[in-house]
C-alpha positions, -999 to +999 in steps of 0.1 A: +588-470-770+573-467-812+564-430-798+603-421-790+613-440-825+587-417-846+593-389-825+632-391-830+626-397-872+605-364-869+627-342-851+654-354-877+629-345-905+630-311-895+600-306-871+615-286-843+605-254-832+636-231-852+664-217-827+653-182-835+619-191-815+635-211-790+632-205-754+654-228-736+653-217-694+661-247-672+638-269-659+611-259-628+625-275-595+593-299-597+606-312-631+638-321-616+626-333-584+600-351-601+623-372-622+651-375-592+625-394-571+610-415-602+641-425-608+647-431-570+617-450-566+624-475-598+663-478-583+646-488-544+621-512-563+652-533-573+675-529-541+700-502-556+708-475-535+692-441-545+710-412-568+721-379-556+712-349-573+741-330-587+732-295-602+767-299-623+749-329-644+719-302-648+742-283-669+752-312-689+716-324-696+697-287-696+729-279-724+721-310-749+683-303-745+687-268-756+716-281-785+686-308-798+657-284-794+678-250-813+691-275-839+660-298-846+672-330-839+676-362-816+700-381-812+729-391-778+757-368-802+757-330-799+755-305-831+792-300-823+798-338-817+800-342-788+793-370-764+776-372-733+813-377-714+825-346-733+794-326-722+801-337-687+834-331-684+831-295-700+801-291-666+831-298-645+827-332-638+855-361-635+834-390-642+842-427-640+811-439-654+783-420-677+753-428-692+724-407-709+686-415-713+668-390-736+633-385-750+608-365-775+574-359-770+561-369-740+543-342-716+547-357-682+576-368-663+553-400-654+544-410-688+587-402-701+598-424-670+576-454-677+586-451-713+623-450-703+618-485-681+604-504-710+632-492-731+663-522-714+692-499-725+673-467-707+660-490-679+695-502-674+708-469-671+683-458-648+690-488-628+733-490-632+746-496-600+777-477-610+764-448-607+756-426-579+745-390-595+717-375-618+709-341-636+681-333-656+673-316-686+640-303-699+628-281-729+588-282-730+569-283-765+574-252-786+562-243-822+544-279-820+579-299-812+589-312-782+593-314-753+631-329-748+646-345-724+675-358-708+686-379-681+726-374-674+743-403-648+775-403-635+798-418-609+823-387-600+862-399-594 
């Protein structure tokens, strides 16, 4: 977890990669999938019922990767200010219950995911039983920053 709290003060120091270099493409179908049955896995360990993948929660998390990544820094609030409910809602979403993992630096979807479980408010998210959806977002490294990413849950109403 000291990796994500030195990673986040960099990125809010200015390390990025600059949003003229930035290539932000979604994430590979292996990224996604990866993380879907990580998550999956951790949720089955504990007896909660698995997520389903929603490709509208993609756009949510691929959208606030790409915002952090262009604007060089790290944080659950959007350049414009905007939350992780607004940014669902604006992927067409009608969601009773949302939460949002992120992360800096790591390179493997192994290494972010054990991170994220010995992080409680992360694990918690991963593990919220209200919740019954997942997208993923993913920028890798660029310019010597990086890589983001983002989990985005919800329970659609």
């Amino acid at each position: 977890m000291s990796k994500l709290l030195i990673a986040s003060c960099a990125v809010l120091l200015g390390f990025a990669a600059p949003a003229a270099a930035l290539q932000c493409p979604s994430p590979s179908p292996a990224i996604t999938n990866s993380i879907l049955a990580a998550v999956n896995a951790e949720r089955a360990r504990e007896g909660r019922a698995p997520l389903a993948h929603d490709a509208r929660l993609d756009a949510a998390a691929q959208g606030h990767a790409c915002d952090m990544a262009a604007n060089g820094f790290f944080d659950h609030r959007g350049s414009s200010g905007s939350s992780v409910g607004n940014r669902v809602r604006a992927a067409g979403v009608s969601s009773c219950t949302t939460a949002e993992n992120i992360a800096y630096g790591w390179r493997e979807t192994g290494r972010v995911m054990a991170e994220w479980m010995q992080s409680s408010g992360h694990r918690a998210n991963i593990l919220r039983g209200s919740v019954e959806a997942l997208g993923v977002g993913y920028v890798p490294a660029q310019g010597g920053a990086g890589p983001w990413w983002v989990q985005v849950f919800a329970n659609p109403c």
